[in-house]
N, C-alpha and C positions, 0 to 999 in steps of 0.2 A: 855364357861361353859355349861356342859349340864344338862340338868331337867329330874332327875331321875324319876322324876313320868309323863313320857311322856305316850301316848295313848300304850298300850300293844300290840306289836305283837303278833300273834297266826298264829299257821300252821294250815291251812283251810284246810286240809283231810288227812288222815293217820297218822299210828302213829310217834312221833315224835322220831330223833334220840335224843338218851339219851344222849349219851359219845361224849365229845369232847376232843383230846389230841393238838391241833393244833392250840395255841392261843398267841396274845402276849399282854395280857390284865394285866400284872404284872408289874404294874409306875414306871417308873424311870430307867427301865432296859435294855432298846432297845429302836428301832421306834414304838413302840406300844403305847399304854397307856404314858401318862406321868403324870398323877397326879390321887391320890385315887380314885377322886371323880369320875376322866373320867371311871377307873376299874369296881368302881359299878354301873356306867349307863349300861357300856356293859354287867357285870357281871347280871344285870335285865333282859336285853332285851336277853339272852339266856334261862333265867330262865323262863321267860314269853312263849317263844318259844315251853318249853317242857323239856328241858336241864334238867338232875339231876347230873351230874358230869361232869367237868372242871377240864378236867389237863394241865396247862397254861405253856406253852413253849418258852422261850425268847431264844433270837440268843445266841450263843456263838461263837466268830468268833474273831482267832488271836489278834491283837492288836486293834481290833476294837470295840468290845463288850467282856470286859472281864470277861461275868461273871463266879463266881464258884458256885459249889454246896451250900457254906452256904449261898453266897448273894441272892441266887434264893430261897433257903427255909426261910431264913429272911423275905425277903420281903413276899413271900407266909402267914410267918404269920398274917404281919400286914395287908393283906387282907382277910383273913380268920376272924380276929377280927371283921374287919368292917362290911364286909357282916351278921357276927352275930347277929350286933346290928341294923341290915335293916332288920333281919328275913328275911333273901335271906337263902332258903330250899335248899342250893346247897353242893356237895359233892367237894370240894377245893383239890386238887393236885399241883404240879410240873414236870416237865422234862425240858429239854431244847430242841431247835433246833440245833445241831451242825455242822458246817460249814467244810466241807470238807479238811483242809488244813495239814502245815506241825505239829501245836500244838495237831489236834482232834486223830493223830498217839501217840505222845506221852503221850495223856491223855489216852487211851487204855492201854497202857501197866500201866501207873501207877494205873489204876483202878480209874481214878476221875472222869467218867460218871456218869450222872443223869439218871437212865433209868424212864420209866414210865412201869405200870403193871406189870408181875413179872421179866422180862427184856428186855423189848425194847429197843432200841435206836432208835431215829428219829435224821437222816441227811440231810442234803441237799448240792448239790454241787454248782459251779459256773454259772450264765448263758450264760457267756460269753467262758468260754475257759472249752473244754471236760478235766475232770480229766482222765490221766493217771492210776493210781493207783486204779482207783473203784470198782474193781472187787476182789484185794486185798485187799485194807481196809475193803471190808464186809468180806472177808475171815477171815482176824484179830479179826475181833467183833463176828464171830460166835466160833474163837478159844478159846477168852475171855470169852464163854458164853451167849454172845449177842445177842440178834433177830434184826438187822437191819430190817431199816422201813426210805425209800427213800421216802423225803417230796416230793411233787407234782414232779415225772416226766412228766406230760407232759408241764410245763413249760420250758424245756431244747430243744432248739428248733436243737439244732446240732442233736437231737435224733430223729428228726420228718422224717427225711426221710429214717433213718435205725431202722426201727420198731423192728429188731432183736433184738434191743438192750433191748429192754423192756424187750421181750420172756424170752431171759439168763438171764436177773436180778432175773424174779421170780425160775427159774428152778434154781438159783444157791443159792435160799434159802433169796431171798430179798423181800419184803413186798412194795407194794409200798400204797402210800395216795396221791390219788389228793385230789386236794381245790372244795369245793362244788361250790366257784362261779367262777371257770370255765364250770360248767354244763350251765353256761347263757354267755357264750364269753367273763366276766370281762376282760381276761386278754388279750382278742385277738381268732379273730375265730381260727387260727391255733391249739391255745390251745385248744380252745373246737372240735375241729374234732378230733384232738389226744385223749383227754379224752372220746369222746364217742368210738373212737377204740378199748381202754384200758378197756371200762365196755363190748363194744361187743366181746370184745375177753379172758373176765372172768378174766383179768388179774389186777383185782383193789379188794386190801383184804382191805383198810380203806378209809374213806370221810372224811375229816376237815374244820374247817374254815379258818385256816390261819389268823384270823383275826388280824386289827391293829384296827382299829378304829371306828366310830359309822356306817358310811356308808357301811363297808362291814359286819356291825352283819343286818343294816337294808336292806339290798341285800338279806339276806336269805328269807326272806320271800317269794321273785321271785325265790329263787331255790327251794324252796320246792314244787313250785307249776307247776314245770318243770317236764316235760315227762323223760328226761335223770335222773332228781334225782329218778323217779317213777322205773326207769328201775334199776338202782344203788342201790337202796337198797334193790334189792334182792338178793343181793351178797355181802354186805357187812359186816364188822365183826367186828363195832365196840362195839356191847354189849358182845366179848368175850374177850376182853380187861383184864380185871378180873380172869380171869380164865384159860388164857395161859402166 
């Protein structure tokens, strides 16, 4: 159980990112959060940070997380409630993470995506085996109207030695967002050499947390105060979120 009135983080110099769309702080819905109370310790310690908007992202993935549009805005309420009644000054969204497979095709065409701002989608693929189809599926989402927005590549490590593949993603109209605590090696140096490739070679349009749980909101605090986040946010684009 955690103590929502713990010691406040605060980002020790510059300004703080506002927008978060990369979160899986919505209980009961994924490996994230699993109980209210854990939503609004996290839901503080972004607050405290600087944060004024959270649009919280749970997986959506075949038979394994299946959520829909209403279970993901249901529950968005009843954190949205709660936060009220903690006077948490936070601006509460939804989207989802959706999982690259044979179902996130058919939800395309039925039109049952959850986008965030005025049409993103955020996906993500497998880490284990390279999708086939990726190049096509963004085709798909942009033909549906869609802004594809490819969660952290540089965690896909089949990609690390063909850098190309980045390049084509953005040129073919894809977005990508790495995780901010790959700017400090969380997931593995490979990942953070590729992430700092991807900010020195201007090909990184958003920064997220990805977060699941207490440890990766209290890790931000060490990326903020990283040279590579110093370098990254002069290129990135999350406060236009709103307004494309």
């Amino acid at each position: 159980m955690f103590n929502i009135f713990r010691k406040k983080n605060t980002i020790p110099e510059g300004p703080p990112l506002k927008i978060d769309f990369h979160s899986h702080f919505l209980p009961g819905l994924d490996d994230g959060c699993a109980t209210l109370e854990d939503s609004m310790v996290l839901l503080k310690q972004m607050h405290d940070y600087g944060y004024t908007h959270l649009i919280m992202s749970p997986h959506v993935m075949g038979d394994f997380y299946k959520n829909t549009t209403e279970m993901i805005l249901g529950k968005l309420e009843t954190v949205k409630e709660e936060a009220l009644k903690l006077k948490l000054n936070l601006k509460l969204e939804a989207t989802a993470e959706y999982y690259l497979d044979e179902w996130f095709d058919e939800k395309i065409k039925k039109n049952e995506l959850l986008p965030f701002g005025a049409n993103q989608i955020l996906f993500e693929i497998s880490y284990v085996n390279e999708p086939r189809n990726l190049f096509e599926t963004i085709f798909k989402l942009q033909i549906a109207g869609y802004q594809p927005v490819l969660a952290h590549p540089e965690r896909y490590n089949f990609y690390h030695d063909r850098f190309e593949i980045y390049e084509e993603l953005v040129a073919k109209g894809c977005r990508l967002q790495i995780n901010l605590l790959s700017l400090i090696g969380y997931y593995g140096i490979n990942e953070k050499k590729i992430a700092e490739k991807l900010i020195d070679k201007n090909l990184v349009y958003y920064v997220s947390s990805d977060a699941h749980r207490l440890n990766h909101v209290e890790l931000l605090g060490r990326v903020f105060k990283s040279e590579l986040f110093k370098k990254v946010s002069r290129q990135i684009h999350n406060h236009e979120i709103y307004s494309v």
